[in-house]
N, C-alpha and C positions, 0 to 999 in steps of 0.2 A: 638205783632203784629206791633206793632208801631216803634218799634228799626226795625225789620225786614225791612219796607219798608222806613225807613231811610235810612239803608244801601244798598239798590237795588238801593237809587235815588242816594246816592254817589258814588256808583259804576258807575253806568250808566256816572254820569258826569266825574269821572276821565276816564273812558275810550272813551267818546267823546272827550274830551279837547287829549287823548294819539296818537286819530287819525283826527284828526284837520288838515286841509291842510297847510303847509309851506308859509308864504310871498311872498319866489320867485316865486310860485305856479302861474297859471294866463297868462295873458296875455298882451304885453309890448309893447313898440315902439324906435325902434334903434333909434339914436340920434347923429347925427355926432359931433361929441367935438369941429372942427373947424368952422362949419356952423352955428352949431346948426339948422340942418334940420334934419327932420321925412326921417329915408332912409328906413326902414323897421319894417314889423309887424312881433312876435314871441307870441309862444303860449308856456310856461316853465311848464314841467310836469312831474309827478312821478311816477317812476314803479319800483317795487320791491324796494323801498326805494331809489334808486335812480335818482337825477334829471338830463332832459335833455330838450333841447328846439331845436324846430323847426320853419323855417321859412313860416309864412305863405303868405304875398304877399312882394313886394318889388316895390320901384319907377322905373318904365320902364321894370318889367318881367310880362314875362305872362307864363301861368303853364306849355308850353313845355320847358323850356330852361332848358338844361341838364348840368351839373356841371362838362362837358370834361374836364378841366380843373385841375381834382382832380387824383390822383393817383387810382389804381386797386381797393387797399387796405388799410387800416389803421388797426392799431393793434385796439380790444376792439369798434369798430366797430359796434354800435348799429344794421343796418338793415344789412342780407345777400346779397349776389349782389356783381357786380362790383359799386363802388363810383362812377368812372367816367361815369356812365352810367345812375346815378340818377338824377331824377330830383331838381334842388334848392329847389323849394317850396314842403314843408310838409315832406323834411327829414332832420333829427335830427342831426344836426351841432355842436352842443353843446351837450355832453353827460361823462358821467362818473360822475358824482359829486357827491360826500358822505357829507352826514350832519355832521359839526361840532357843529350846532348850530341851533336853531331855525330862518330861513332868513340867512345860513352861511354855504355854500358848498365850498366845497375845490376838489382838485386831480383828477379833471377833463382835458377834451380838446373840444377845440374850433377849428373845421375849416372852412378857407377860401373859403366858392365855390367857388368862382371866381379865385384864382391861386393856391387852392388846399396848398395851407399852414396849418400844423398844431400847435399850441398852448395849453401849460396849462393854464389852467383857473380856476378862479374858480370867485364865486358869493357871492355876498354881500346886502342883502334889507337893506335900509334906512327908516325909515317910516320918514314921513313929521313930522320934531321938532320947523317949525318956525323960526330958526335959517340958520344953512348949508343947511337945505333942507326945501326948500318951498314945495316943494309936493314931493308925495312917489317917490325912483329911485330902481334902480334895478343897483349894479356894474357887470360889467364884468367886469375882469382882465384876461388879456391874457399873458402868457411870454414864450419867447422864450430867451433859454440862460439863459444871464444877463437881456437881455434886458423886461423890462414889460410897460403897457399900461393900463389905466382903459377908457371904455362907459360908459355914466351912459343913461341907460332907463328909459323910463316915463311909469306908469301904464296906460293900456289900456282896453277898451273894446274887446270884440268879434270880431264885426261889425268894430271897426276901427283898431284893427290889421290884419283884415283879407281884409280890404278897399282899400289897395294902389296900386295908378298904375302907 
């Protein structure tokens, strides 16, 4: 009896630890690399194993501002709809990303609502080591071409990714 319910409680814990939320999981704060200012709150999350994040508020938007800016279409296209027809806040900008790694997505794309530009991407968690990272980041890597780019996000609340005006 006692092996038995040894093996239920390791069971139970390697299958919690197997469905365990990811790092990049959560909720973040864009961070401009030249200002170092707060430009926007994102909320990064998982479906079907794959992650994608959405913008929840941004400095100077308010929830009508529609993403004209963007094309009809994009291939792989998380929501149905026209793009250009969406609104910024609360659709999925960032999407396609597959787990390499625990905090380590790759082969995804990132776009621009604002000139409708698309990018691969992929993401990177840093947890805070004291060293390079004072507190937890979040990479984005964007490339287009040759050319690439990293943000690095600051982890967030609810309330303060969802705060900004």
């Amino acid at each position: 009896m006692k092996n038995r319910f040894a093996s239920i409680i390791i069971l139970l814990i390697i299958t919690g630890t197997a469905f365990a939320s990811d790092p990049a999981e959560g909720f973040w704060l864009s961070v401009d690399d030249k200002t170092g200012e707060i430009q926007s709150g994102w909320e990064m999350y998982i479906i079907d194993g794959v992650l994608a994040g959405k913008m929840l508020s941004g400095l100077g938007m308010t929830a009508n501002i529609i993403a004209s800016r963007c094309r009809e279409s994009y291939a792989n296209f998380p929501v149905s709809g026209r793009v250009n027809q969406l609104p910024v806040l609360g659709t999925p900008w960032i999407f396609g990303l597959r787990k390499d790694n625990n905090g380590r997505w790759t082969n995804g794309h990132v776009i621009n609502p604002e000139n409708g530009s698309i990018y691969r991407c992929s993401i990177i968690h840093h947890p805070a080591d004291g060293r390079r990272y004072q507190e937890e980041a979040l990479e984005i890597r964007g490339q287009l071409l040759f050319f690439s780019g990293s943000q690095y996000w600051k982890r967030a609340t609810r309330e303060e990714a969802s705060g900004l005006r």
